[in-house]
N, C-alpha and C positions, 0 to 999 in steps of 0.2 A: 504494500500500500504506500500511495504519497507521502510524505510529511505535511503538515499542516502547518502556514507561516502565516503570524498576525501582521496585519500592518500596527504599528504604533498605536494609530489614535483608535485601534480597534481595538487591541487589545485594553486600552485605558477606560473605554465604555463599556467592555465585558467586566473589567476589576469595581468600576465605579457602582455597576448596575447590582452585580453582584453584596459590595459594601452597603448599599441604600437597604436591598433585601434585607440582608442579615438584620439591620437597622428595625426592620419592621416587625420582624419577627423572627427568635432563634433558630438555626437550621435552615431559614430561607435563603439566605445565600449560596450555601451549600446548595441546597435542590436546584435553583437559576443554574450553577457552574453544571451539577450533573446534566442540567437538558440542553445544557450549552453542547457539553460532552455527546451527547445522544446524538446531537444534530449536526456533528462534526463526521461522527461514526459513522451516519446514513450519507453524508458526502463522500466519504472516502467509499463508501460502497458501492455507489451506483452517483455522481455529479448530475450526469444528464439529464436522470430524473425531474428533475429543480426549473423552475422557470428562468427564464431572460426575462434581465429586467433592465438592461443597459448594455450596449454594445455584447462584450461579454460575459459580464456579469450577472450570475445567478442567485437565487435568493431560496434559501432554503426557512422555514417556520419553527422557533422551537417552540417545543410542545411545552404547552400549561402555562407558560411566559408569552406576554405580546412582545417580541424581539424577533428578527429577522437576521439569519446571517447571509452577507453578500458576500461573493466571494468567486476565485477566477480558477477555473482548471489551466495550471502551468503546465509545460513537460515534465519538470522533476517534483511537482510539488502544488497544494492548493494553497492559492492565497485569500487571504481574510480580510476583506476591505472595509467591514465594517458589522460592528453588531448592532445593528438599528433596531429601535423602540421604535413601534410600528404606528406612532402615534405623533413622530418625528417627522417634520421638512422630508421628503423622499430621498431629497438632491441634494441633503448638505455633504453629503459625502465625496458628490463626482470627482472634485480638485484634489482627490488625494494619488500621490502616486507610489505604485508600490515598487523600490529596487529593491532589484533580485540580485541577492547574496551572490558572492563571486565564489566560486566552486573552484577544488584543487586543480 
């Protein structure tokens, strides 16, 4: 299977989203990062699955959380462009851009 690579301000909204959870109530954090996990796991299984929702960006649903993950099938790897609250601007995301690590 791929490796799975966050962009930065992705990863920062999966940590935050997750912080606010816990916030609200014990273990909910935790559960958010698990369905985070779930819907990482069903990309790496089958990408295609997943709609286009920009160029080539797919958006996968996690389950029992309003968040979306967007995200690019690379050659070596899937990238994470963003873990969007599905209640967010669509498009605050597009100006991000993700480099790709330099390989041996």
């Amino acid at each position: 299977m791929k490796p799975v690579r966050f962009h930065a301000e992705a990863e920062l909204e999966m940590i935050d989203a997750a912080v606010w959870y816990e916030s609200q109530h014990p273990h909910l954090g935790k559960r958010f990062l698990a369905s985070v996990q779930d819907a990482l796991n069903r990309i790496a299984l089958n990408p295609d699955l997943y709609p286009i929702v920009d160029g080539d960006v797919r958006r996968c649903l996690v389950k029992t959380f309003p968040f979306g993950i967007l995200f690019r099938v690379c050659p070596d790897f899937f990238a994470v462009m963003a873990v969007m609250h599905l209640h967010r601007d669509p498009d605050y995301w597009k100006n991000r851009v993700f480099e790709h690590p330099r390989g041996p």
